[in-house]
ROKE-234944 format. One line per 3 residues: number of its first residue (from 1); their letters; for each residue x, y negated, z of N, C-alpha, C, O. Coordinates in steps of 0.2 Angstrom, whole numbers, plus 5000, padded with zeros to 4 digits. Atoms other than C-alpha are relative to their C-alpha. Layout:
# residues N
NUM> a> X/Y/Z/X/Y/Z/X/Y/Z/X/Y/Z; ...
//
This chain:
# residues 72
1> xxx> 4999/5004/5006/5081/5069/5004/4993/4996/4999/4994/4990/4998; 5005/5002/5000/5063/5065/5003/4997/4994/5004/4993/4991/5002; 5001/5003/4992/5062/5056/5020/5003/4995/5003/5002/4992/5009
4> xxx> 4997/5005/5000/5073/5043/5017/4996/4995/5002/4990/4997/5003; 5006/5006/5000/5064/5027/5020/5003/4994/4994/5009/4992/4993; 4997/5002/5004/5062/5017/5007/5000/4991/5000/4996/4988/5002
7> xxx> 4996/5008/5000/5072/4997/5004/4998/4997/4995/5002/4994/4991; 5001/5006/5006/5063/4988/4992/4993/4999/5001/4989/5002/5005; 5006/5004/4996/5048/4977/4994/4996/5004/4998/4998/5009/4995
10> xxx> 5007/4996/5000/5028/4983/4993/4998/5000/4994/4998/4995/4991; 5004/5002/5006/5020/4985/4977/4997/4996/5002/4998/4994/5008; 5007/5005/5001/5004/4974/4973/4995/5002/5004/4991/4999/5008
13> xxx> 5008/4996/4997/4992/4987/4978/5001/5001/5008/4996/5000/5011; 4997/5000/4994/5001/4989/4994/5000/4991/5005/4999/4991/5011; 5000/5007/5000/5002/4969/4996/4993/4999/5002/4991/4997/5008
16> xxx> 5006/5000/5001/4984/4968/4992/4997/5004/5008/4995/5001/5012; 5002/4997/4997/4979/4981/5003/5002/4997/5007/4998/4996/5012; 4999/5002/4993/4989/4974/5017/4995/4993/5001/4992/4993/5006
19> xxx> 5002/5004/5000/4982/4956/5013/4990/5001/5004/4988/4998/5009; 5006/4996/4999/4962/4966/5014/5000/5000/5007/4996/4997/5010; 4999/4996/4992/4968/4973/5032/5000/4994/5004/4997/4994/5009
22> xxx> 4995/5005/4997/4975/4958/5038/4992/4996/5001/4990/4994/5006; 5006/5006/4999/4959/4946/5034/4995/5004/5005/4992/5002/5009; 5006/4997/4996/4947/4959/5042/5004/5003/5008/5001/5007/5011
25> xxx> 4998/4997/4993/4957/4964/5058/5004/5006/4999/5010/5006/5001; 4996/4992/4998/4964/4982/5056/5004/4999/4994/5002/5001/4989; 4993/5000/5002/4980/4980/5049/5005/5005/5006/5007/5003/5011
28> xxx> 4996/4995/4994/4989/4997/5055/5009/4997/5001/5012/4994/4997; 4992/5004/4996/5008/4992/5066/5005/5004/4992/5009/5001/4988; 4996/4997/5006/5015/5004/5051/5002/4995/4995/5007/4993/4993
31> xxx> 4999/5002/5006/5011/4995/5037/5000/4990/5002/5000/4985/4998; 5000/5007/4999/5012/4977/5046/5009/4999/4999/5011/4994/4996; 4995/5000/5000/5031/4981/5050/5002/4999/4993/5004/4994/4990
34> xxx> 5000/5003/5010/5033/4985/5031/5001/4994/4998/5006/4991/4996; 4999/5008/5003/5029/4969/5028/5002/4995/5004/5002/4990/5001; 4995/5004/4999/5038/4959/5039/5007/5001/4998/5010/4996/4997
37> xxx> 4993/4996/5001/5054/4970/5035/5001/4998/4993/5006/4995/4992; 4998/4999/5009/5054/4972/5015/4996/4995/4997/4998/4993/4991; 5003/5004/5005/5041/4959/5008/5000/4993/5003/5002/4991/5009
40> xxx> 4998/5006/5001/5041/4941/5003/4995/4995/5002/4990/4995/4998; 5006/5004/5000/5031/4928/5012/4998/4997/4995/4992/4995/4996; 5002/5004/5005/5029/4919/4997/4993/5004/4996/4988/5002/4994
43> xxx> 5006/4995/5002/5021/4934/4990/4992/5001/5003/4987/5000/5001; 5005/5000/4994/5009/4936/5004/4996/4994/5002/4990/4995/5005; 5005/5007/4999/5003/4918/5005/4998/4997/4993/4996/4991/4993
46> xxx> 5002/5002/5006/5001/4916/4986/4994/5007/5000/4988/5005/4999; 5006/4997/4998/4990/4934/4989/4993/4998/5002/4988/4997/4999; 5005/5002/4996/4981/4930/5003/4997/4992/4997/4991/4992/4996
49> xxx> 5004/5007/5002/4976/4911/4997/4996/5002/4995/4990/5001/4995; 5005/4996/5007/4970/4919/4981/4994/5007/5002/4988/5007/4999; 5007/4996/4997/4959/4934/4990/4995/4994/5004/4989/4996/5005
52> xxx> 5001/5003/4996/4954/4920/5000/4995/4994/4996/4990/4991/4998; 5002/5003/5006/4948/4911/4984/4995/5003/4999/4990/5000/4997; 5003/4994/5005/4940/4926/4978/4993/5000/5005/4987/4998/5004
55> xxx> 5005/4998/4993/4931/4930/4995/4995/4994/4999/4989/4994/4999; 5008/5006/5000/4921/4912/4994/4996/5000/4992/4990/4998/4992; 5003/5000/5006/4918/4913/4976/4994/5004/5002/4989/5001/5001
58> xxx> 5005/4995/5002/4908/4928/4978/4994/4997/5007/4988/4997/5005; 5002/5002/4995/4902/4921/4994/4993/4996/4998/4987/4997/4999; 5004/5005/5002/4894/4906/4986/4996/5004/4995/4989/5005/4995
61> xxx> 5006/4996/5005/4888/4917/4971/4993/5003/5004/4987/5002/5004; 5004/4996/4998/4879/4928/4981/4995/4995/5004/4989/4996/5003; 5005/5005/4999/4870/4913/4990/4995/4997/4997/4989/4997/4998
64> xxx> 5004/5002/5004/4865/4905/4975/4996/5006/4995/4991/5004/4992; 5005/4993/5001/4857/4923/4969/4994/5000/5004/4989/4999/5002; 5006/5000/4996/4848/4924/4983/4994/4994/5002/4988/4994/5004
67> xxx> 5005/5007/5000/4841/4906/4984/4996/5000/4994/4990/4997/4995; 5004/5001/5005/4835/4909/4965/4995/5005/5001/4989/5005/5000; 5006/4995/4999/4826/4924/4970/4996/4998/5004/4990/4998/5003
70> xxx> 5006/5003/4996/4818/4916/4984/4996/4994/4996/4991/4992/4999; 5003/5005/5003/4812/4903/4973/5004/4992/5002/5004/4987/4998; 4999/5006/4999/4820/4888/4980/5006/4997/4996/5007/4991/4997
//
C-alpha cells in the first residue's frame, strides 16, 4: 500500500531542490524522470529563472564586499 508511486506533481522543496541539482550538474535520473513525468515546465522555468536571479545577486554582493575590504 505504501509503495504505490505517487501522481501528483513535486512540492517546492522538491522543485527547488531539483532546480539546485540541475544548475550544478548532478541531477539524479530518479528525480530528473519525476519531473519530466508529474511537474509543470512553467514551474520549473519560473524556479530556475528566479534561483538564477538569486545566484547573481549574491554573486555581485559578494564582489562588492570584497572590493570594499580591499580598499578599492
Amino acid at each position: 500500500m505504501g509503495d504505490e508511486p505517487r501522481e501528483k506533481t513535486p512540492t517546492f522543496w522538491q522543485m527547488l531542490h531539483s532546480v539546485v541539482a540541475a544548475a550544478f550538474g548532478v541531477q539524479s535520473g530518479k528525480n530528473r524522470e519525476r519531473d519530466f513525468t508529474h511537474g509543470k515546465p512553467s514551474h520549473f522555468l519560473l524556479l530556475g529563472l528566479l534561483f538564477t536571479l538569486v545566484f547573481i545577486a549574491v554573486l555581485f554582493g559578494l564582489v562588492k564586499l570584497i572590493l570594499h575590504f580591499a580598499g578599492v
